[in-house]
N, C-alpha and C positions, 0 to 999 in steps of 0.2 A: 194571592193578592198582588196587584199590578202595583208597581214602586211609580209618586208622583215624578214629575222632569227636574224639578227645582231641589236644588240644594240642598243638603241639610248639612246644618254648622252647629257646632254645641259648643260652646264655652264654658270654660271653666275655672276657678280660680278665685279663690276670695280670704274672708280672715279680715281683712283691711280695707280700706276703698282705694288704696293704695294697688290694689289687685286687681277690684271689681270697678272701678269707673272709667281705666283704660280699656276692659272689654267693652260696655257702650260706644266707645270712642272706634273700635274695630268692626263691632255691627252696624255705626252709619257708616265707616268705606264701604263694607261687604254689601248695604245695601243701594248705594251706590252704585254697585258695579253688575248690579242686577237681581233679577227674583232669587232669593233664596228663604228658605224658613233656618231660623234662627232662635236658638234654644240656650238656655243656662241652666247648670248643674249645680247644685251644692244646700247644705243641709237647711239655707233659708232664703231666701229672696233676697236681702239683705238692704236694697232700694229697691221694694215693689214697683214705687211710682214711675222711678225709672227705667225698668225693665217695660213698663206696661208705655211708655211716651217712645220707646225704641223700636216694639214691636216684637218685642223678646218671651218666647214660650218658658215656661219656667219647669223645670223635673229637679222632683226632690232627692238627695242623695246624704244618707248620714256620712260626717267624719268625723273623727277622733284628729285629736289636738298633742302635739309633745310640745311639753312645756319643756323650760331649762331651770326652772326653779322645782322643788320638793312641791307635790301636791298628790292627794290621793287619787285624784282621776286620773294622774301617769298609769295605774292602774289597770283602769278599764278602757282606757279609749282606745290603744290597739285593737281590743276587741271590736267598739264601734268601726273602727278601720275598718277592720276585716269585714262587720256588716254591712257596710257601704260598699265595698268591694263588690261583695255578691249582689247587691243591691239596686249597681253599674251595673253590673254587668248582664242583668236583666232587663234591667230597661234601655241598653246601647246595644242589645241586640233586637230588642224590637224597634226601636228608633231606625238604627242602624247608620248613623251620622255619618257622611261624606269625610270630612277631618275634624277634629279635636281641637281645639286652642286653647293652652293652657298659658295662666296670668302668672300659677305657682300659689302659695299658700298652701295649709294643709288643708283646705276643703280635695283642690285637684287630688289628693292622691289617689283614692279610690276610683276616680272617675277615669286616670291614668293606667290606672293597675289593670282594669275590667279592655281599655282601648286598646292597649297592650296587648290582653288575651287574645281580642277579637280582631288582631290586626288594622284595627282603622289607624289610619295615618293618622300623626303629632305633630302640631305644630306649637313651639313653646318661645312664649315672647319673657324675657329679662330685663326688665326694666333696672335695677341695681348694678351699681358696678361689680356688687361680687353675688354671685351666684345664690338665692335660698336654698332650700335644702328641698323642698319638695321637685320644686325645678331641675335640681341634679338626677334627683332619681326620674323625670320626666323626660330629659335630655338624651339617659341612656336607648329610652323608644323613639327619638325624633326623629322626621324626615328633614325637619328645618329648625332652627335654633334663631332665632331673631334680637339682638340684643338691641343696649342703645349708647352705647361706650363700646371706644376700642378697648380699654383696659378687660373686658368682659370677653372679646373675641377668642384671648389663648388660653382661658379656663375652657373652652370647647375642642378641647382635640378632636380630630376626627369626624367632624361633624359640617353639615353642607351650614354656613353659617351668614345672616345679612345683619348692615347694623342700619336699622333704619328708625332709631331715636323713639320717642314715649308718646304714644296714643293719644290727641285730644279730643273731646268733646266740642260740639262743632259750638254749642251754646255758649264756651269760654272763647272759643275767636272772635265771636260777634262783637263789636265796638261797644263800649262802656256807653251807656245812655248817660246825656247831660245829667240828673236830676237824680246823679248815684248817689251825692252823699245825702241831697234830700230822704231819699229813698232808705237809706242807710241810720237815719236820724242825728251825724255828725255835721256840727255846725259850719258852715262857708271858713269860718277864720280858723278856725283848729286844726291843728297839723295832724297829718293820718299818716300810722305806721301800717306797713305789713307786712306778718310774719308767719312762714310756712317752712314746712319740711318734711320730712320721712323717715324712714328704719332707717335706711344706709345713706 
């Protein structure tokens, strides 16, 4: 079978949206920059809506979760690793993905693990000043490590490295519409706080 001209890019990475909303934000540059087919891995869709407003193919992949507290699925879920590995690695070789973009979280691992086997090129973006853990062991296969802090730069020894800052979504740049807080249901005279943050 004749391989199409266009791209194939698979992302990967989730657990958080902290993971998954910065790959949206990397599939409108990639489509941006031309035709490519654009694909996400991991054991659930986690924003259908989203994925499907991007233009994003969806392939299911199990993964197993390490927890850091006592739980009994400590367990089993290696196991599911493992099945998701084989599982990657069936389906990324029929796919046969141009490169890999990994966000980190434990969904990536398996979908690492299998990319790895099959030599397709890694590219792994780090948003946090220090390192996840799944990312580490992702970084070991990278071609490119892409963080967004220098403090992040000399945890990557030896590694081709850029630091070009955290993914937006192009629908957060857009300019706040007058008729937000209408919209919002907080009243003109009431003072509005906002409060956001993250793992690290």
């Amino acid at each position: 079978m004749e391989r199409d001209a266009h791209r194939r890019i698979l992302l990967v990475g989730g657990g958080t949206g902290g993971h998954f909303y910065p790959l949206i934000a990397i599939a409108e540059a990639i489509a941006k920059g031309g035709e490519a087919d654009i694909y996400y891995a991991g054991p659930s869709r986690y924003d259908a809506d989203a994925l499907r407003k991007a233009g994003i193919g969806y392939i299911a992949v199990p993964a197993g979760k390490t927890r850091r507290y006592r739980s009994v699925l400590n367990v089993f879920d290696p196991f599911l690793t493992l099945i998701g590995a084989l599982v990657a690695l069936l389906r990324l070789y029929i796919l046969y993905p141009d490169v890999v973009v990994s966000k980190g979280g434990y969904t990536s691992v398996p979908v690492i693990i299998a990319a790895a086997f099959l030599r397709i090129p890694i590219i792994v973006h780090e948003s946090d000043s220090v390192i996840g853990r799944a990312n580490r062991l992702a970084i070991r296969f990278a071609r490119l490590v892409i963080v967004s802090y220098d403090e992040t730069i000399a945890q990557v020894a030896g590694k081709r490295v850029e630091k070009l800052g955290i993914p937006v979504r192009e629908e957060l740049l857009a300019p706040v519409a007058q008729n937000a807080r209408e919209a919002l249901g907080i009243p003109a005279g009431r003072p509005l706080v906002f409060v956001t943050g993250g793992s690290q």
